[in-house]
N, C-alpha and C positions, 0 to 999 in steps of 0.2 A: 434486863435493861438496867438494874441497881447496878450489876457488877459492871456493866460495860461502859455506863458513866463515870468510874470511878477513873477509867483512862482515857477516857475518852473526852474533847472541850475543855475550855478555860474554867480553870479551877476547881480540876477533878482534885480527887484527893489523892489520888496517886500517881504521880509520872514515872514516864518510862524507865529516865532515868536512877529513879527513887527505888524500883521496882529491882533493877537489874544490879544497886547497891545492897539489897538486902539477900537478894538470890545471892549473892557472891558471900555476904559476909556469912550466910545460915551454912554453906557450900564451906567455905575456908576454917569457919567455929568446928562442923561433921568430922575434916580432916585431921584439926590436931586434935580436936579429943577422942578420935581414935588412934591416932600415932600418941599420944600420951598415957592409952592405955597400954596400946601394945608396947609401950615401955616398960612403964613400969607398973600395970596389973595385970597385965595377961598371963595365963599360966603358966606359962614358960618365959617369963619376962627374969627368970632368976640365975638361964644359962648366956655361957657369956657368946658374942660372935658381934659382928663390924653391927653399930646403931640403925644404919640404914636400911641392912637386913632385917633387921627386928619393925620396923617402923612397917613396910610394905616388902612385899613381894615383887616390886616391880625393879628392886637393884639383880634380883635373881633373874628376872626375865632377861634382861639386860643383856648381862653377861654368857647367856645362854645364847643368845640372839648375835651375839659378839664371838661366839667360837673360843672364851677366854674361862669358860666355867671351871675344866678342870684344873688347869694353874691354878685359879684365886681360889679355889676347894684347898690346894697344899699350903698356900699363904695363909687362907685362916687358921688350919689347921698347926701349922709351926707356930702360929700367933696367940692360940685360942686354948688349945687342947687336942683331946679327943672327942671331944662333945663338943659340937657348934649351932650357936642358932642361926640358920641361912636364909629363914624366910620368916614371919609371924605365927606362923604355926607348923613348922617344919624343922627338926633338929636333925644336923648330919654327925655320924658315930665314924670313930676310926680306931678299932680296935679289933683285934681277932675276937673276942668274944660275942660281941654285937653281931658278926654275920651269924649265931644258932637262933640267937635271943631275937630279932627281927626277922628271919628267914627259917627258922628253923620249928620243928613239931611243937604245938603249945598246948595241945589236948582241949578240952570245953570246960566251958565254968556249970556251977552246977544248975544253973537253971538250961545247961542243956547247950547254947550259942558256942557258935564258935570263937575262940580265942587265936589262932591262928591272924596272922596282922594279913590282909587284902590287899589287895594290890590299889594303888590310887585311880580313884576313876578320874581325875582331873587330869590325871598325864595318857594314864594308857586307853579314855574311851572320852576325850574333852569334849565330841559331839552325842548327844542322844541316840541318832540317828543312824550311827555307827553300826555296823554287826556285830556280835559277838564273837569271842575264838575261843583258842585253849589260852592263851596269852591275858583276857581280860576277861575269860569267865568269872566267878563267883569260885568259891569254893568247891561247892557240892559238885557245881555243874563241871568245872575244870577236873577233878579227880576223873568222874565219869569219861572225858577226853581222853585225858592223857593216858588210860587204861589202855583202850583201843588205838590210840599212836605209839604207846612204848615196842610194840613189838619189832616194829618195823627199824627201830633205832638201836636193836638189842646189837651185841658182840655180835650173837648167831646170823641174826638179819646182813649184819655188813658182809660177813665171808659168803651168805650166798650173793649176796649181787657184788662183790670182787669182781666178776667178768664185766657188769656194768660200767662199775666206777675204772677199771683197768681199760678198756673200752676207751677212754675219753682222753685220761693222763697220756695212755697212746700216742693217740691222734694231739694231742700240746706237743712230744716230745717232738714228731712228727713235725710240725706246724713250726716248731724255733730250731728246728735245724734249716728247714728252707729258708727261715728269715737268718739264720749264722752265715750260708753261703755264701759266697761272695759275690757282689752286683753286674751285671753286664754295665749298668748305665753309669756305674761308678767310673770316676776316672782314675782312681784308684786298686779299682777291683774289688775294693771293701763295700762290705754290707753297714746299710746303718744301726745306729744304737736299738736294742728291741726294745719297747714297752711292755717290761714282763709282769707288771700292777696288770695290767688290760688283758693281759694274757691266763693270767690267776682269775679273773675274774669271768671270762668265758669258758673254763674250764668248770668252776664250779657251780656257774647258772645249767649250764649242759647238762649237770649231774644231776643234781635237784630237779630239775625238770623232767630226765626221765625218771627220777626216781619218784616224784609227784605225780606227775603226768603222763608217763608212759612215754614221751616222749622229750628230746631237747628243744634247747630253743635254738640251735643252729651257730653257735655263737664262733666256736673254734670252723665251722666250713667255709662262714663268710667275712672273720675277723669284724665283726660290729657287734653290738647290741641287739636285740631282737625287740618289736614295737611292743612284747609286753611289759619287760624289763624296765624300756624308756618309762614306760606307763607307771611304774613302781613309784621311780625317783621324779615325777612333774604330776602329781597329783593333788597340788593346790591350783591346777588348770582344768578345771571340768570340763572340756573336749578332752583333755589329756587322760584324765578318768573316767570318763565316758567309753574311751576307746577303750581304755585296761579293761575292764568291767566286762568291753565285750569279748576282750581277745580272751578274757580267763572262762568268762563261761562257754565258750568254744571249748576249749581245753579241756574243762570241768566234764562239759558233757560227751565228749570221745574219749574219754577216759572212764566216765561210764557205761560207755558203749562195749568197752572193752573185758565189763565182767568185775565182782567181787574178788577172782581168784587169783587175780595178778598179785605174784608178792609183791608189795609196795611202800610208803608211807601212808598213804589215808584207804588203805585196804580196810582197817577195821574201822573207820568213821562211813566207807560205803556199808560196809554190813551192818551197821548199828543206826545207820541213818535216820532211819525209822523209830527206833526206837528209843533216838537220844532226838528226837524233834528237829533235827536237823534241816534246814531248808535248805535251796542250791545257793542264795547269796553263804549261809552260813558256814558253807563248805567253801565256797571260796577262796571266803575270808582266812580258814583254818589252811586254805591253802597259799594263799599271801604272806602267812605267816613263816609257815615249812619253806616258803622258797626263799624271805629274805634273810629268815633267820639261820637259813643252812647254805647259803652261798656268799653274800655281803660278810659274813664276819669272817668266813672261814679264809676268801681270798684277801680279808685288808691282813690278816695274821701273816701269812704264806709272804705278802708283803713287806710287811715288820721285818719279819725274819729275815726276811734275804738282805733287804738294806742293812740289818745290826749285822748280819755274818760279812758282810764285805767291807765293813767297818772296824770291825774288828777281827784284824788277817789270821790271829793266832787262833779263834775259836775256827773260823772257815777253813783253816787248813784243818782242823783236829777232825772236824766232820768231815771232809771230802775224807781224810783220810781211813778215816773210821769204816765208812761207806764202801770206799773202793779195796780196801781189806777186806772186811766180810763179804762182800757179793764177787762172786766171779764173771757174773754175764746177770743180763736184766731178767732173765729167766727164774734167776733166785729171788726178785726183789718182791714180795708181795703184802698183803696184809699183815700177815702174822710176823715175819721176817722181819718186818721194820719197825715194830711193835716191841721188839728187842735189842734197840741199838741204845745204849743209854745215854751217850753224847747225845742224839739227835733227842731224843725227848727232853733231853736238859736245856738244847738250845729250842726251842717251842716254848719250855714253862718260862724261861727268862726272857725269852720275847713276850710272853701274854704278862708277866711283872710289868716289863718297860713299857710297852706300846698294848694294853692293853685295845682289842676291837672294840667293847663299851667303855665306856672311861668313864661316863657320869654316874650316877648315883638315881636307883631305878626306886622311886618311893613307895613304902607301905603307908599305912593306916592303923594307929593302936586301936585298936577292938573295944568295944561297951566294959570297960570298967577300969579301964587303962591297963598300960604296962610296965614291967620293970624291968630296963633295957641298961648294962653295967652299972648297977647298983640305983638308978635315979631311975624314979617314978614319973612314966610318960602321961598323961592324962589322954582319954577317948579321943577316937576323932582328931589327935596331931599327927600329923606325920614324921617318917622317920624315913633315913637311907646313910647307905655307906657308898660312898664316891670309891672307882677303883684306884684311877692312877694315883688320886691322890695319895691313899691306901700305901698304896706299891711302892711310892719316893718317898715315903718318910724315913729319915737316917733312924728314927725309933725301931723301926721295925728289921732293913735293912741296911749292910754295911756299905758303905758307894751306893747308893741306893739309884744312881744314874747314869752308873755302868753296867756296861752288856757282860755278862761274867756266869755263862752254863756253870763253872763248876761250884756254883754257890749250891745247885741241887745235887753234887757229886762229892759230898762229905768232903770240900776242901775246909781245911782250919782256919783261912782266912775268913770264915762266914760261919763260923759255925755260931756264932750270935745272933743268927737271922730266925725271924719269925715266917717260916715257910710258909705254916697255917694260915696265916695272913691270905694268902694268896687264893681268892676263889672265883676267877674267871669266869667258869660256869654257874657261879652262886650256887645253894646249896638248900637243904629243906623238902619240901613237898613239890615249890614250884619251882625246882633245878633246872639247868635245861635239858630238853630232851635230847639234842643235839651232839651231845660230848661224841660219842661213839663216831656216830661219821664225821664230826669235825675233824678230832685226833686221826680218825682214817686215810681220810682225804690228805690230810698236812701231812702226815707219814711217810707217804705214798708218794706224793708230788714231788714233795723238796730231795728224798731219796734219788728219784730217777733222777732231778734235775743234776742232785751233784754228783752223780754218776758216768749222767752222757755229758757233761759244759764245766767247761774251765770261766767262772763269772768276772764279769769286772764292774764295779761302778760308773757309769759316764759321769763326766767330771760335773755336769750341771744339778747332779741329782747328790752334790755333798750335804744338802743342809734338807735333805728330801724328809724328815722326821719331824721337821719344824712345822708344824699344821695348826689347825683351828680343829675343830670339835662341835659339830652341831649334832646332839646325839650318835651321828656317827662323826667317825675321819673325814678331814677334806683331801683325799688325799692328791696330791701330785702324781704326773705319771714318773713311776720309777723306770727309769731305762737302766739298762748293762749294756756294756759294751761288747760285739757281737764276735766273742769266741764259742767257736763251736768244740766238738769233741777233742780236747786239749791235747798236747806232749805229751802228759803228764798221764795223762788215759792211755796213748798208743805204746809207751814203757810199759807201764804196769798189764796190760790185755797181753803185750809181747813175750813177757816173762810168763803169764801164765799158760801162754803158749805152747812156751817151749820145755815148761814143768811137766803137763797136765795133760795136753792133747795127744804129744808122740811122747811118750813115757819109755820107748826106747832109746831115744837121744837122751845119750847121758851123758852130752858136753859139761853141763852146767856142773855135775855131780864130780866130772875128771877136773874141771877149771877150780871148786871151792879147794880139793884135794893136790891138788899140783900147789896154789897158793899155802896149803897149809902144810905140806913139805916141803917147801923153797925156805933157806936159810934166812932169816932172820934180817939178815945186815944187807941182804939183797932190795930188799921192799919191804914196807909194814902196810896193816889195812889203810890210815892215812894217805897212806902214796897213792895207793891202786885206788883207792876214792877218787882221788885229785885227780888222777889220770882218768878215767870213767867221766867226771866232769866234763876235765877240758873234752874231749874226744864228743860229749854229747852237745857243747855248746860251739861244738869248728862250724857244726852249719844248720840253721831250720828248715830247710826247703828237701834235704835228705837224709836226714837225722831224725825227723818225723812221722818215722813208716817202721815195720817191722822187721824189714831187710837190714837194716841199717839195724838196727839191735841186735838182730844175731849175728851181722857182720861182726860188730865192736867185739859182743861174744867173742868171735873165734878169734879175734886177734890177739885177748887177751890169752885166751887158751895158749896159741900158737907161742907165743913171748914167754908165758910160764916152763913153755916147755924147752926155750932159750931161752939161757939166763945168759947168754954173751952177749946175743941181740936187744936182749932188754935192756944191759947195760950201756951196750952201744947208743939207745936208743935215748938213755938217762943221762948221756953225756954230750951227745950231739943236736943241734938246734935243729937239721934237717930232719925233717917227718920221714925218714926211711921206710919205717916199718909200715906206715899209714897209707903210702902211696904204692907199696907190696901189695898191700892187704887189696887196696884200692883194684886193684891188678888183676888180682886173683880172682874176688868175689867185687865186679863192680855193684853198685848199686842199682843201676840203670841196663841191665844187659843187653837189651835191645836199644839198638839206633835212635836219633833222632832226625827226622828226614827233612831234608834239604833244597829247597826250588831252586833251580838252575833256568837257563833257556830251554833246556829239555828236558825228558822225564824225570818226575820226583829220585832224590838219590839220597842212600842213608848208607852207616856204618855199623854193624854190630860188636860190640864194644869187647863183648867176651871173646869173641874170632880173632879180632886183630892183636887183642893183648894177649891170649895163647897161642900166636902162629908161631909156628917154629924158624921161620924164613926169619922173622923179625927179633925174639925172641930166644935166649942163652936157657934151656931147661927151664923150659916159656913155665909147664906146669910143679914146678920147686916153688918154696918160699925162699926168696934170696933178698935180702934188704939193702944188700950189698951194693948192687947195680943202681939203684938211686945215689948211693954216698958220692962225695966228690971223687974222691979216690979212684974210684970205678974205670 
């Protein structure tokens, strides 16, 4: 009754007003004399980075929340150093050193603890409530994990399930070439631009899936999303995680149905289940983790890349070429095979520089007695991280640091100032990812066939497709291409090895290198016979784009080499003589093209009428003659 008289009637001693001036001033006094300490006496009030940051953590939230973290990570850092304070008890490092010394083996102090830096429970487990994984175990308990998951990520693991992951890339190649065809409801006839962001992205949830769960999530059969997937990315809607939760322990448990002895990913988390305490939310969770972590990065990458190669024409031609040289049919293309292309891994590690899949900066925790992180002493209980992209654009480190440029990893001397080491996408230490193995697989694999069977184009909407925000992951845009299918430039090269390889008795090409290389000099040089090969491939696309048509050109050339009168006739005169001979001879089209009349359909075959004799002077000669004016 004493205190409630105190606000209560005329002439209490405290009014409301009096009341809610003190609460604010006690409340406003709290704030700066903790923003005045975390100035300048907190323990790390002695590195440098923007004041704001130092004062609260809430400029960091901010810009996190804003999709603008990793940029102003490279502004501080141009600004600041290599050492920045980003938050009041949080320093970010930019240094190849810093990834051993924060991520790397620290062994135990001597009263036994571990000195390894932990992962932050504030980022990676911010609810109690949470489950456990291999991702935000402890120590102890993560080791124990990751034992029983390394196998299934080994080298050996991926070439036995190759039929799996080969399985799915398939059924993509499959799937964009129906989408390259051309439309009926086109007026056109052209198919529209494809979504190949979307397309990378069903390809490696289907993977993951069976290879988590025995089976896919259907994604490449019905081109969408599948309702677990959605479940992943709307899980600040508790019906939306409600559902996930149930769609996974469906999954969970016919996947257990299915036995220990399925070679898998959480093969050895069943077998151990028991004896690592394992419950079924706790397996979920570990399997939550295997599907975001082995599909979401690997298709925003597959992504990157395709946009940096068609941006940059000279590396995209180097790789198609590279590709379409080594493989002679998709029969060759596989695990191991593409594991040996070193353009193509060059353009992958300078896509994961550029457009790194994480970009921010994943925080530890200095251990009970602090640490010493390039040369400066961390104190307990701060946090530490290395941001990547920001990492990866520093002109410190590299040369054009935000140019696309494979052969910085192919000992060019324009780069040979670059700190490669820098570069640790998969992070590094104890808790690496387990993933590298079928990430690099899957990307090997994929971008191979892709530039094998598809001549790519950028659609003109998707120029500035690289310009994103970043909320721990990419926002990414859908990248479209423009919908070429198995190129020109595939049906030459498949034609030639054609007629190399398959009938090894035709040895036109063998009599054609040898005719040109005994024809005199002043007649033609390789320049000419290029030019001419050109023009002859660009007179038309609609029959210049098939195989007949190649080995047509073939024997004309042949044929010409082996007259040098008609060649020169041919070098002097504007009429296509010899073209429209040739034409004559070997048309292209031998058979008819049939014709509606008022009465029965009626056609011509093309080869009959141009070798009749009735109509035709030694209808079967090569004569070029009979086209000239002269004639």
């Amino acid at each position: 009754m004493a205190i409630q008289s105190m606000w209560q009637g005329p002439g209490t001693f405290l009014d409301l007003k009096t009341g809610l001036a003190i609460l604010f001033s006690v409340t406003l006094l709290t704030v700066l004399t903790k923003a005045l300490y975390n100035l300048y006496l907190h323990p790390l009030s002695r590195f440098p980075g923007p004041r704001s940051h130092a004062i609260s953590r809430i400029p960091y939230l901010y810009r996190s929340i804003m999709g603008t973290l990793p940029f102003d990570m490279l502004t501080f850092h141009s600004k600041y150093g290599n050492i920045v304070r980003i938050a009041p008890d949080e320093l970010a490092f930019a240094h190849a050193d810093a990834w051993k010394e924060i991520q790397g083996h620290r062994g135990k102090s001597t009263g036994g603890s571990a000195l390894e830096m932990e992962k932050a429970r504030w980022f990676y487990r911010p609810l109690p409530e949470e489950p456990l994984h291999v991702v935000n175990e402890g120590r102890e308990q993560h080791g124990k994990l990751r034992r029983q998951m390394a196998h299934g990520f080994s080298e050996r693991a991926m070439r036995e399930q190759e039929g799996v992951i080969r399985g799915y890339v398939d059924l993509l190649m499959r799937r964009l070439r129906e989408l390259a065809s051309p439309s009926p409801d086109s007026p056109t006839g052209d198919s529209s631009p494809v979504v190949i962001s979307d397309w990378y992205n069903y390809t490696t949830f289907d993977i993951i899936g069976d290879l988590a769960f025995g089976e896919s999530f259907g994604c490449l059969e019905s081109s969408k999303y599948d309702g677990w997937i959605k479940g992943i990315f709307s899980t600040s809607l508790k019906d939306a995680r409600d559902t996930h939760l149930r769609f996974t322990k469906d999954k969970m448990l016919r996947r257990m149905e299915r036995g220990e002895d399925r070679s898998d990913l959480i093969e050895g988390l069943l077998k151990k289940k028991d004896e690592l305490g394992l419950t079924i939310h706790e397996l979920i969770a570990n399997a939550e983790i295997l599907i975001i972590g082995g599909s979401e990065t690997t298709a925003t990458l597959l992504s990157g890349v395709t946009y940096l190669l068609l941006r940059n024409p000279h590396a995209y031609e180097k790789l198609t070429e590279e590709v379409r040289t080594v493989f002679q049919n998709e029969d060759e293309i596989n695990l191991v095979s593409v594991s040996q292309l070193p353009y193509m891994q060059a353009c992958l590690d300078e896509a994961l520089r550029v457009y790194p899949p994480i970009a921010n900066g994943l925080p530890r925790v200095c251990p009970p007695g602090g640490a010493t992180v390039m040369g400066e002493f961390v104190p307990e209980n701060m946090y530490v991280s290395i941001h990547h992209w920001a990492l990866y654009h520093r002109a410190d480190y590299f040369t054009e640091p935000d140019v696309y440029a494979p052969e910085r990893f192919l000992g060019d001397p324009r780069f040979e100032n670059d700190r490669r080491e820098v570069l640790q996408p998969f992070h590094t230490g104890p808790r690496a990812c387990l993933g590298r193995n079928l990430a690099y697989s899957e990307m090997r694999l994929i971008l191979a066939l892709v530039m094998f069977n598809f001549d790519l184009k950028l659609a003109d909407e998707c120029g500035d497709w690289i310009q994103q925000r970043n909320y721990l992951m990419w926002q990414k845009p859908p990248l479209k291409r423009e919908p070429y299918t198995d190129g020109f430039t595939r049906d030459i090269i498949e034609a030639r090895r054609a007629v190399l390889s398959t009938n090894p008795r035709n040895d036109r090409p063998q009599k054609l290198v040898s005719c040109v290389d005994d024809s005199p000099s002043s007649l033609f040089n390789t320049e000419d016979l290029q030019d001419k090969v050109v023009v002859f491939l660009l007179a038309g696309s609609e029959t210049t784009a098939n195989t007949e048509v190649f080995l047509l050109l073939l024997l004309l050339l042949l044929l010409l080499t082996h007259h040098p009168a008609t060649l020169a006739k041919l070098q002097a005169e504007i009429d296509h003589a010899c073209i429209n001979e040739t034409m004559r001879l070997y048309p292209a089209m031998a058979t008819g093209s049939p014709r509606c009349s008022t009465e029965p359909t009626i056609f011509s075959a093309s080869t009959s009428v141009q070798r009749d004799p009735a109509s035709q002077i030694l209808p079967d000669e090569f004569i070029p003659e009979l086209w000239l004016d002269e004639r």
